[in-house]
C-alpha positions as semicolon CSV with decimal commas, in nm:
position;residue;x (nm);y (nm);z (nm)
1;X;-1,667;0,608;-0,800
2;X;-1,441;0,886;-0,956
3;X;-1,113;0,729;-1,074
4;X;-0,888;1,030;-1,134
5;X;-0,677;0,892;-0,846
6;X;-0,570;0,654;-1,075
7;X;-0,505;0,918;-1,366
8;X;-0,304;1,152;-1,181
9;X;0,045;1,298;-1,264
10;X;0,183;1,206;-0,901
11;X;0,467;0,983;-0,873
12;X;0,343;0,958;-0,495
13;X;0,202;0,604;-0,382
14;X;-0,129;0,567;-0,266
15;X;-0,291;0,523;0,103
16;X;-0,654;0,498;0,024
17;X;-0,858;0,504;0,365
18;X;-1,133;0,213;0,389
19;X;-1,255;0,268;0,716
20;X;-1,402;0,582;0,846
21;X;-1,544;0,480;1,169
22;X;-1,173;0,567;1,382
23;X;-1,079;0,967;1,303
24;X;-0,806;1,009;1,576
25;X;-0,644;0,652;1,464
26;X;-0,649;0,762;1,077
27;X;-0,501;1,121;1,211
28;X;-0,239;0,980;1,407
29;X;-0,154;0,685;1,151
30;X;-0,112;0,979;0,864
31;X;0,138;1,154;1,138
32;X;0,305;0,807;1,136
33;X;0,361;0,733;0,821
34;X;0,501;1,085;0,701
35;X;0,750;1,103;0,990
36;X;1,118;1,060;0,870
37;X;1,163;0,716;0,997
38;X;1,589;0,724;0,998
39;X;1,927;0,940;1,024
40;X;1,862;1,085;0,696
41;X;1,532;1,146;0,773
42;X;1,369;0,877;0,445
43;X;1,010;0,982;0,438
44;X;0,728;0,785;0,251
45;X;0,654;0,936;-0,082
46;X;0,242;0,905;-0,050
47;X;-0,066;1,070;-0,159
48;X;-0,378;0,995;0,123
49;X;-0,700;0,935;-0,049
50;X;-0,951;1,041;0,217
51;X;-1,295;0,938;0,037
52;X;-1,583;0,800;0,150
53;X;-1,616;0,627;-0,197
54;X;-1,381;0,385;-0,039
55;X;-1,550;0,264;0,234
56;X;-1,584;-0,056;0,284
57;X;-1,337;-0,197;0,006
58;X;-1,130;-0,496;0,007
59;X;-0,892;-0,567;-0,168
60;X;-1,094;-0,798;-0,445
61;X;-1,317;-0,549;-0,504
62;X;-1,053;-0,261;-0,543
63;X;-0,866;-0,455;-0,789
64;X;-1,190;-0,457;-0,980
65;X;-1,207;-0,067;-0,951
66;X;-0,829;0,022;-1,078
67;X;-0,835;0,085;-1,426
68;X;-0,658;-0,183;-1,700
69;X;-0,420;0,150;-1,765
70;X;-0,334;0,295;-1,441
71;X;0,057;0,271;-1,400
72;X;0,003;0,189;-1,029
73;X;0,248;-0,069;-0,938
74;X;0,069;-0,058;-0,549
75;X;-0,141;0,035;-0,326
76;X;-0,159;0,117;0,057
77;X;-0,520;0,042;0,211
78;X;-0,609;0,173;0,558
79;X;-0,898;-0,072;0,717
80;X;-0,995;-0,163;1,034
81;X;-0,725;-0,369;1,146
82;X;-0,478;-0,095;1,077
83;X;-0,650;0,095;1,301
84;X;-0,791;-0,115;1,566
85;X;-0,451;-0,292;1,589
86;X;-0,198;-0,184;1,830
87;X;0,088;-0,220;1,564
88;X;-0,173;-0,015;1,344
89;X;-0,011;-0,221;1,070
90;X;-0,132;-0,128;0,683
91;X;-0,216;-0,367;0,406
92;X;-0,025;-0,372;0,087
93;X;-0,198;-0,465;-0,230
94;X;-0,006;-0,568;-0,541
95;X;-0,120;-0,415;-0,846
96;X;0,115;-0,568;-1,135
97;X;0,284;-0,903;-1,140
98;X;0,539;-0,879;-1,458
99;X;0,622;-1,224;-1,534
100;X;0,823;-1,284;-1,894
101;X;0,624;-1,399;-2,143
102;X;0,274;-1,419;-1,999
103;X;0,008;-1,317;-2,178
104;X;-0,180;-1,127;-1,937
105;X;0,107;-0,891;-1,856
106;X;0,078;-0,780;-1,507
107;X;-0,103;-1,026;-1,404
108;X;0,102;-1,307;-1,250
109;X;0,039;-1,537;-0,993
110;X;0,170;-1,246;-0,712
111;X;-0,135;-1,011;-0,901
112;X;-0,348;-0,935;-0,612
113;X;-0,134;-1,088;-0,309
114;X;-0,118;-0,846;0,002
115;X;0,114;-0,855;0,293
116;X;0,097;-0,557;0,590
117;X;0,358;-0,308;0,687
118;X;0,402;-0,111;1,002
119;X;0,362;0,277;0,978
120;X;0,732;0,315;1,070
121;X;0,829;0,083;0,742
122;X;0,582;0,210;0,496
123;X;0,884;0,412;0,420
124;X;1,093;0,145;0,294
125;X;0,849;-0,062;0,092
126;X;0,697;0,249;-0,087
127;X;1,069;0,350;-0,158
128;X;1,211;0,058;-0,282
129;X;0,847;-0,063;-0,484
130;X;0,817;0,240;-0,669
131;X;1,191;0,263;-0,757
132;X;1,226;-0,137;-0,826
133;X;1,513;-0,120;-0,620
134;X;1,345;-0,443;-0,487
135;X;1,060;-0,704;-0,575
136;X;0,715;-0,761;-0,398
137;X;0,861;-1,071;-0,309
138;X;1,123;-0,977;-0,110
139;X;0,934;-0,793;0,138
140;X;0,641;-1,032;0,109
141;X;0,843;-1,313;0,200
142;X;1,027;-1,123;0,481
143;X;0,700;-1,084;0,701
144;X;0,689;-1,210;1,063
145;X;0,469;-1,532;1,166
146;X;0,161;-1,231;1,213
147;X;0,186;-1,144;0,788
148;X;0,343;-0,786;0,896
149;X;0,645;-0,645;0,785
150;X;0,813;-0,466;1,058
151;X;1,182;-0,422;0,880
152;X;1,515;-0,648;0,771
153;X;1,703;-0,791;1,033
């Protein structure tokens, strides 16, 4: 599996595709998830990795595959529930924990947790991630009863 999506000089997030048995869902999920999503027209900052290489993976295995270097802080991943659901709702992977004075930097005891995200707030959690305007747990903990984050209240 080529890794120079992880070596990249993009500041975009990442929205790897893991299943590639739904074309028109994929299509209209990309549509989705680029769409200005309020009055000043926010858009999610993302990069779509379209590769068969990533067929199949789960999360586990995928934080395997990153590389101990990559600056990734998170990751989008389209499977089948995103597109078999009618929310089409995408999972988040966290890629880096920082927790003061752990050894294993990066690798706290968040490292690896995932919550999902409706297209139309991919916007705000791949904004606010990537700028650490706010934490994982803040929009981990502000899921509904399903594990989805559909938006503050």
């Amino acid at each position: 599996m080529d890794d120079t999506i992880w070596r990249r000089a993009s500041e975009a997030s990442l929205v790897i595709r893991t299943d590639f048995a739904h074309e028109d869902e994929w299509t209209r999920l990309r549509a989705a998830i680029v769409e200005p999503q309020t009055e000043d027209e926010f858009e999610a900052h993302v990069e779509f990795v379209d590769d068969r290489a990533y067929e199949g993976v789960t999360p586990e295995r995928l934080l395997r595959l990153v590389p101990a270097d990559s600056s990734e802080r998170f990751v989008f991943l389209v499977d089948t529930e995103t597109l078999t659901h009618p929310d089409r709702p995408v999972l988040v992977l966290n890629l880096y924990d920082w927790v003061e004075g752990l050894e294993d930097q990066g690798k706290g005891p968040r490292y690896g947790d995932t919550f999902r995200v409706v297209p139309a707030e991919v916007h705000s959690v791949e904004a606010n991630l990537a700028l650490a305007n706010m934490d994982w747990e803040e929009f981990a903990d502000g899921v509904d009863d399903d594990g989805v984050f559909r938006g503050f209240e």
